[in-house]
VOPAGU-2260 file (C-alpha; in pm, 1 decimal, decimal comma):
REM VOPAGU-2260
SITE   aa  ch    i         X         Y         Z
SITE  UNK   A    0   12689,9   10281,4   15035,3
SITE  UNK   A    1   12885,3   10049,3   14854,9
SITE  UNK   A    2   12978,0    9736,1   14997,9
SITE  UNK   A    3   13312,3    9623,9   14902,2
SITE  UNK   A    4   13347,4    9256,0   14789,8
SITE  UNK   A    5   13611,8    9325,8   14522,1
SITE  UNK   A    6   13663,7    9177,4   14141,0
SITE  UNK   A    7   13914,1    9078,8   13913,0
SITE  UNK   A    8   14015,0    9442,1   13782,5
SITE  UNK   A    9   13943,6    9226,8   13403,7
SITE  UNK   A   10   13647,2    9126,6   13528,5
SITE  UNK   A   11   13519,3    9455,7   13665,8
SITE  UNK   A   12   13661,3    9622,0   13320,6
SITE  UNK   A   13   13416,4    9436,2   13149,1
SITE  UNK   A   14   13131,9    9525,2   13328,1
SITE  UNK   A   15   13205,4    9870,8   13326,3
SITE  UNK   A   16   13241,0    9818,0   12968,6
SITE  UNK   A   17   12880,3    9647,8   12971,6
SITE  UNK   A   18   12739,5    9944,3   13163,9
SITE  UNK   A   19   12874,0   10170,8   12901,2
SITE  UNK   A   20   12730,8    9977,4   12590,4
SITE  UNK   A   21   12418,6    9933,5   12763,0
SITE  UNK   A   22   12403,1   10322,3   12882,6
SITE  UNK   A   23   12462,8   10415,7   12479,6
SITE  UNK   A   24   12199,2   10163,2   12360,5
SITE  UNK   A   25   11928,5   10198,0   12588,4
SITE  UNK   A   26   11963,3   10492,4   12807,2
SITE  UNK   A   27   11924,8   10539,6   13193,6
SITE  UNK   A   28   11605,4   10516,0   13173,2
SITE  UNK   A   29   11562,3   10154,9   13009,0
SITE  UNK   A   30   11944,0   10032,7   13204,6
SITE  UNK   A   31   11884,9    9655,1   13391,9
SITE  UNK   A   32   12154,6    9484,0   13545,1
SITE  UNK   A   33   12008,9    9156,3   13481,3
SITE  UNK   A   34   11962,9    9205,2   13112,2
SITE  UNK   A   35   12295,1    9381,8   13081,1
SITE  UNK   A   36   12464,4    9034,0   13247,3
SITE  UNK   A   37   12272,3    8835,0   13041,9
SITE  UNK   A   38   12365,9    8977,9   12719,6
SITE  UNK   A   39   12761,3    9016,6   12778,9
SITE  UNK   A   40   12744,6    8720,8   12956,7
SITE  UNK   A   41   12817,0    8820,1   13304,4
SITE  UNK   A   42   12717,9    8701,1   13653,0
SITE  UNK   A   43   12474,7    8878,3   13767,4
SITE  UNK   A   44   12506,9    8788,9   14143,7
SITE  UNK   A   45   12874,7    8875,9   14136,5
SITE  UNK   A   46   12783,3    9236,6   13997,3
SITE  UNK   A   47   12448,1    9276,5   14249,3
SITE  UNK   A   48   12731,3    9200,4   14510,0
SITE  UNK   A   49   13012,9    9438,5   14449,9
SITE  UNK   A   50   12742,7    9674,9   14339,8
SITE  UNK   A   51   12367,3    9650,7   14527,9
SITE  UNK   A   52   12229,7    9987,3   14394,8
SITE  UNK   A   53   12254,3   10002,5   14049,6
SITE  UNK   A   54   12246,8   10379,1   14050,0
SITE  UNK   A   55   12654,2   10325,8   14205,4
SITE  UNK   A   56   12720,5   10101,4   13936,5
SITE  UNK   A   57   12592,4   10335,5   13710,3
SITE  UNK   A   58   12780,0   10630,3   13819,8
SITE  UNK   A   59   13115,9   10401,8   13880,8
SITE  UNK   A   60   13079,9   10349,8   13491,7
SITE  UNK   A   61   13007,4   10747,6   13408,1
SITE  UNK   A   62   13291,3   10776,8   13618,2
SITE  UNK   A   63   13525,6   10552,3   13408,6
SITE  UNK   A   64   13318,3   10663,6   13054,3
SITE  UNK   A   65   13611,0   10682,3   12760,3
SITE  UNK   A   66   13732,5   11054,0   12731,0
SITE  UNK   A   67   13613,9   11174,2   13053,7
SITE  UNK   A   68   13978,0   11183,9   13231,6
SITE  UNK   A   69   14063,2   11399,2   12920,2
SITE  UNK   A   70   14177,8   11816,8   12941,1
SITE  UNK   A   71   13988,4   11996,9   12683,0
SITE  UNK   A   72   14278,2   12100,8   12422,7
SITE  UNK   A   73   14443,6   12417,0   12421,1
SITE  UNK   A   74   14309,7   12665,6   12202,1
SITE  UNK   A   75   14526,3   12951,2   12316,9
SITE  UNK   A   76   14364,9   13290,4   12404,3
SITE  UNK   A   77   14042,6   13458,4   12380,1
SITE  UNK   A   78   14187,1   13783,9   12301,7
SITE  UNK   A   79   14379,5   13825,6   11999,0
């Protein structure tokens, strides 16, 4: 469960935007909060606060990926 100890919305922006620079780079598999921090310069206490588990950091960032509020376009019928 997340605990809530809220950010900045700029501030949690750009660590969303970390987590999604990080995911494309490295992968799941490789993702560390503490090297993601370091390298966009973030704090990493602040982010182990508003997030302990990074799996919910994770899929807070999957949540906000770019494109993934987005309808797929309309291609009209199947039938012609």
């Amino acid at each position: 469960m997340t605990v809530e100890h809220p950010l900045a919305d700029d501030y949690r922006q750009r660590v969303v935007e970390a987590v999604h620079e990080e995911l494309a780079r490295w992968g799941i598999d490789r993702f560390d909060v503490g090297a993601m921090a370091h390298r966009h310069g973030l704090d990493v206490d602040a982010i182990q606060r508003r997030w302990p588990d990074p799996e919910e950091l994770i899929l807070e960032a999957l949540a906000h990926w770019p494109g993934a509020d987005a309808s797929p376009p309309d291609t009209g019928w199947l039938r012609t």
